[in-house]
N, C-alpha and C positions, 0 to 999 in steps of 0.2 A: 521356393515353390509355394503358391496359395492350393491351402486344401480348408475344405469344408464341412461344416461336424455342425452336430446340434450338442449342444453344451449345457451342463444345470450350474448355472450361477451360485455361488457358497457364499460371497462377501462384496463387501465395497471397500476399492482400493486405497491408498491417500488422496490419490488425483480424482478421486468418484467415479473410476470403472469398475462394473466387477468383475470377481475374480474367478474362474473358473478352472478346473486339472483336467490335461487328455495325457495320457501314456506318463500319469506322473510327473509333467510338466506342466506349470502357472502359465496361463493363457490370461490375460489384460482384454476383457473386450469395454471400452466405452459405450454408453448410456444405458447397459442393463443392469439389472435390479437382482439381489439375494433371492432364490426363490423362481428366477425367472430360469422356463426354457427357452433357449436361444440358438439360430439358427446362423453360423459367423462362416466369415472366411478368414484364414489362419494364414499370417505370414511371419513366421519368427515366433516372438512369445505376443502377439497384439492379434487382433481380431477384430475384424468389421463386422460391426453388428447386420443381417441383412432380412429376418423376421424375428419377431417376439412371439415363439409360438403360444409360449404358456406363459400370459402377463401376472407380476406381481401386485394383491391387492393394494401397494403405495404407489403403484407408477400412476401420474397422473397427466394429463394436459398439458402438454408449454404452453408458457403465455409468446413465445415468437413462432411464428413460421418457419423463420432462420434456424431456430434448434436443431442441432447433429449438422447442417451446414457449418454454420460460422464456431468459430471455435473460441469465442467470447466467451460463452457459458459449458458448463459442465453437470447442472442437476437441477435444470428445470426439469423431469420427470418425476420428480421424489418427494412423497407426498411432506408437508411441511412437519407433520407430527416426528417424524421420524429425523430430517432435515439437519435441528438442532441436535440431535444422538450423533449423530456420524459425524457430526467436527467435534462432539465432546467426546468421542473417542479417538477420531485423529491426534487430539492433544495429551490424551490418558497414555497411549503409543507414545508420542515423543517422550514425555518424563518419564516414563518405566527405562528408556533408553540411557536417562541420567541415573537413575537409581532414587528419583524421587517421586513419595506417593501424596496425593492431595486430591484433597472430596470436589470436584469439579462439576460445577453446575454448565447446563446449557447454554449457547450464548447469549447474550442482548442483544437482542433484534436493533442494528444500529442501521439500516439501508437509509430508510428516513424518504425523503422527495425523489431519493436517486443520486446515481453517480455523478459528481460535478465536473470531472474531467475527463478526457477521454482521449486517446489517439488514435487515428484513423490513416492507415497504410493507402497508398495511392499508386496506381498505374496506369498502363496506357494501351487501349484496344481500339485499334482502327483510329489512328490517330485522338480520342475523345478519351480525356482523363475519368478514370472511374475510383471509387474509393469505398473502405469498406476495413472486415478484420481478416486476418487470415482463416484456413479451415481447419481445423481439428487434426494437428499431428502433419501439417501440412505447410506447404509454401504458395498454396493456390489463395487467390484472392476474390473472397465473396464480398459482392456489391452488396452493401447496403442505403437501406431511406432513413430507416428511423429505427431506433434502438429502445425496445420498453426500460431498461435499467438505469437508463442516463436520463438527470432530472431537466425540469422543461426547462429551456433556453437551450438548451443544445440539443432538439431536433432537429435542427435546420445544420446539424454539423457535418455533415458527408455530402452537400450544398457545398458550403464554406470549403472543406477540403479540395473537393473537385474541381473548383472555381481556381482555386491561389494555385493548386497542379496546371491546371490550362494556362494561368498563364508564363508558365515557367518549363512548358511543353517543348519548347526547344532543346534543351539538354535531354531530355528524354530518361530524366533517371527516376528509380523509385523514389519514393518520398514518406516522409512520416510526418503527418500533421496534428500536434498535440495541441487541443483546446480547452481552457477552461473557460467554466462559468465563474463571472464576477458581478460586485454589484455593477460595476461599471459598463458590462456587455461582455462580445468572449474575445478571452487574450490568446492569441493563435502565435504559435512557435512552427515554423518549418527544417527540418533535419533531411539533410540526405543531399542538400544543393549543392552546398557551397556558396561560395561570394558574390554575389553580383552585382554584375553595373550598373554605372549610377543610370542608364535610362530606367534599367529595368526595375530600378528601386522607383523611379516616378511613379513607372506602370503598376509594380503593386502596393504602392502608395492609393491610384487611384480607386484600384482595385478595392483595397481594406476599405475606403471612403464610402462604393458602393454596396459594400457586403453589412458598412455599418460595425467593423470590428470595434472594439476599446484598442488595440493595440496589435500589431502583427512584427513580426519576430522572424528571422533566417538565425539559425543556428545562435542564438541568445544574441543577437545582433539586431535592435530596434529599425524597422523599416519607417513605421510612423507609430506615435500615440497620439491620438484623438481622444482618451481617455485615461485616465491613470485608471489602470487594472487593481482594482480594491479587495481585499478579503477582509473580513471582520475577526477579531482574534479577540473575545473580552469586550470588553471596552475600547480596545486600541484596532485602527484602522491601519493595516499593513496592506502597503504597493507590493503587487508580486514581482519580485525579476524574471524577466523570458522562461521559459521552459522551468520554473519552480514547482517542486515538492509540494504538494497537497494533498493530506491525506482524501480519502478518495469520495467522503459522503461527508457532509456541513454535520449531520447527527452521532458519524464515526467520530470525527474530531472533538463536538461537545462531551461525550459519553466517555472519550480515554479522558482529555483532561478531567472532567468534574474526576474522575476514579484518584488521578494523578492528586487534583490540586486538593480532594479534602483526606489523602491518604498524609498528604503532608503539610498539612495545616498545622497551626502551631512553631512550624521550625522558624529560628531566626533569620537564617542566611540557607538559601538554597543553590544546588549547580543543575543548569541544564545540559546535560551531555546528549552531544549531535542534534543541538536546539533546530536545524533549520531557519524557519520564519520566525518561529516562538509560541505554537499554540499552545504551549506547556508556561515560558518563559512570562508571557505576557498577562498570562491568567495569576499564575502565582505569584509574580510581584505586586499584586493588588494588595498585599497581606505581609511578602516575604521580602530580604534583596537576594536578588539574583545573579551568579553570573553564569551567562551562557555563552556555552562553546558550539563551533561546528568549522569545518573544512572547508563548506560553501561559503567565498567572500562574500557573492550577492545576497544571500542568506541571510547571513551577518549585517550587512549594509542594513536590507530593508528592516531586520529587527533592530536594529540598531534606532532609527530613524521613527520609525515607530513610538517605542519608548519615549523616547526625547521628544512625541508630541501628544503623547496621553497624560494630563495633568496628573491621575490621579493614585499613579504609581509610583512604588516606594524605588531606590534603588537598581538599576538593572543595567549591567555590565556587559559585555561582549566581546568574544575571544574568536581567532581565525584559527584554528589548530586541528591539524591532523592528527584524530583520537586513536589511528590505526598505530600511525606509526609512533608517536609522539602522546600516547595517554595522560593525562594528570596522574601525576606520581599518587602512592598512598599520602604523603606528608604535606600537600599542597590542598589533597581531599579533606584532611583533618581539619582546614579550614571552616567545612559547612556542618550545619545540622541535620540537612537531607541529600536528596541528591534524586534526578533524575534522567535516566539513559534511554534514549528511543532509537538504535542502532538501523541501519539498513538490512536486507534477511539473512547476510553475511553474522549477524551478532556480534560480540564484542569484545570479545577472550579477553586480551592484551590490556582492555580496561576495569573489565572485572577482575581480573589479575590482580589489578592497584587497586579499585572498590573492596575486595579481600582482605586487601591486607591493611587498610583505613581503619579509622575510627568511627565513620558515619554512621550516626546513630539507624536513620531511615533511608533505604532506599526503594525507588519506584522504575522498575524493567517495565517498560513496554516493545515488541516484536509481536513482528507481522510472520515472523516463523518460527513453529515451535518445535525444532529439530535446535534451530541456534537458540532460543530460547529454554530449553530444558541443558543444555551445553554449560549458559552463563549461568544459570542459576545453581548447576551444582558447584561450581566454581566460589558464588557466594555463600552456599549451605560449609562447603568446607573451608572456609574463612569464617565460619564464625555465627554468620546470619542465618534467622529461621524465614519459611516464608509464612506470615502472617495470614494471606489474602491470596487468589488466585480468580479473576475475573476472564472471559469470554468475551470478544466483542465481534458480531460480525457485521460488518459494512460492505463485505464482498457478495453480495446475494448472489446465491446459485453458483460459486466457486469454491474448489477445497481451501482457498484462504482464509484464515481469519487470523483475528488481533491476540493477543495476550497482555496484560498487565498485572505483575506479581508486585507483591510488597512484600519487602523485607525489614527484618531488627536485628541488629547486630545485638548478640547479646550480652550481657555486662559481663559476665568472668571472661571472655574473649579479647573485651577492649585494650588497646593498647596506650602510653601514656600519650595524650595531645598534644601534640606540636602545630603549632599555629603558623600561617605563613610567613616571611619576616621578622 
């Protein structure tokens, strides 16, 4: 049953709604503010925002129209001063959850030109493909034109989306269409089809010719390359594979590695754990050898290839291994002088397990969540390691996500004796 209350807002949530109590029960309303009265309708413990009677002096202006529509964003209303407080208290919240305390500054503003990749959901009204994100807590899908957060070259993407949908209108299925920007132009991956025929491969062959892609992709399955889809990593020009990992702003990615690569400057031999493409891997072999692992073969491949055409890199190795299942043991870690882990938001238990109980003088945690990231670290705080460093990075503008990157030292009465691989 929806009922209707005006509410005084007390807090802002993890997810950036706030928080408000009727009859001694946590009512969740999305896009209001600490301080605000609020006028909701209640279903369950959530709440539709439906006036802001009594505004708080930080809510301010969205820069979209789309705001409280599209469910893209979560805090364009919140004035920017305040902004950086509330992820650096989302993050103080998770490590109190591990039992560890650290003087946490506010983030580095890392958005930079904007977001480089983006995926755009696709359907079908009155026969004409529309495309757009979903809505806030929703399955409904809002059209959109142009996105202020996605850096230039891909406003023309929900164009590109709705074009490769039409012509693929006959199965009539939903679609997800993930684009990046590259130097090359944007590399477009489609999920949701399935296989298809080879006419219909000409058709969106012709299709990507007119739209001008570098590259279009069904489910990491190359339709055409007109351009080898390029990212820059360092010095080293890396081909992305279809549907590849990238973190999510050019400024995110320089701002974790520089923290990465001079936290661990100096080491002789470094490991990249769940390297991806290599934005870690590629940077630090300028200086270090490297060997990096990860689960993704294309991954692997494109760093792989990479290296092998950047002259000016020392050593760098690469592994296909599943770190879930199959972690680098402690006595294989013993091998490196650092090491660094950049997990998916799942974290990495089962290899910090083995980082524990290692010898590795230095290591460098980076997560995009810091629920799994306050989990792994106390894991390494009780093996041994302090955390040295604790950095902030946000690249999610206007989302409760942000980055984290710890550094740790294992400290010398802890060490255990070395055993080298072989």
């Amino acid at each position: 049953m929806i009922r209707t209350h005006s509410l005084s807002i007390e807090a802002l949530g993890q997810k950036g709604d706030g928080l408000a109590h009727l009859g001694g029960e946590a009512v969740h309303v999305p896009f209001a503010l600490p301080g605000e009265q609020v006028l909701v309708e209640i279903e369950g413990s959530v709440g539709r925002l439906v006036a802001v009677e009594k505004a708080s002096p930080t809510r301010i202006q969205p820069v979209c129209p789309l705001f409280q529509r599209c469910g893209g964003c979560s805090m364009q209303h919140l004035a920017a001063s305040l902004y950086g407080d509330w992820k650096r208290e989302l993050v103080l919240k998770a490590l109190s959850y591990g039992e560890i305390e650290y003087p946490v500054a506010v983030p580095i503003a890392a958005h930079g030109a904007g977001r480089r990749r983006v995926t755009l959901h696709t359907r079908f009204e009155q026969g004409k493909a529309i495309s757009g994100f979903m809505a806030s807590r929703s399955h409904k899908l809002v059209e959109i034109d142009t996105c202020p957060i996605l850096v230039s070259g891909l406003e023309r993407s929900s164009e590109v989306a709705s074009a490769l949908a039409q012509a693929l209108s006959k199965a009539r299925k939903p679609l997800d269409v993930a684009i990046t920007k590259t130097s090359a132009g944007l590399d477009v991956d489609i999920r949701g089809h399935g296989p298809v025929s080879p006419s219909l491969r000409q058709y969106l062959a012709r299709e990507a010719e007119r739209l001008d892609l570098a590259r279009l992709s069904i489910h990491g399955d190359p339709i055409i390359i007109r351009r080898p889809p390029i990212v820059q990593m360092g010095t080293a020009s890396v081909v992305l594979p279809p549907g590849s990992f990238l973190q999510a702003t050019e400024l995110g990615e320089e701002t974790l590695a520089f923290l990465v690569v001079n936290a661990l400057s100096g080491a002789k031999s470094v490991a990249d754990l769940f390297c991806g493409v290599g934005p870690f891997a590629l940077r630090l072999a300028k200086s270090s050898k490297v060997h990096a692992v990860d689960s993704d073969q294309p991954a692997i491949g494109a760093l792989d290839r990479a290296a092998r055409e950047t002259s000016d890199l020392r050593p760098l190795t690469t592994e296909a291994r599943d770190l879930f299942r199959r972690p680098l043991l402690a006595q294989e870690l013993n091998a490196f002088d650092a090491l660094v882990f950049d997990p998916p938001r799942v974290g990495a238990e089962a290899q910090a397990l083995e980082i524990a109980r290692s010898n590795v003088r230095l290591v460098a945690a980076v997560s995009c969540n810091s629920t799994s990231f306050a989990r792994d670290a106390r894991i390494l705080i009780d093996g041994g390691y302090k955390l040295n460093a604790l950095t902030l990075v946000d690249q999610f503008l206007y989302s409760a996500h942000i980055e984290l990157v710890g550094i740790f030292e294992k400290k010398p009465e802890t060490k255990r004796p070395r055993r080298l691989l072989g």
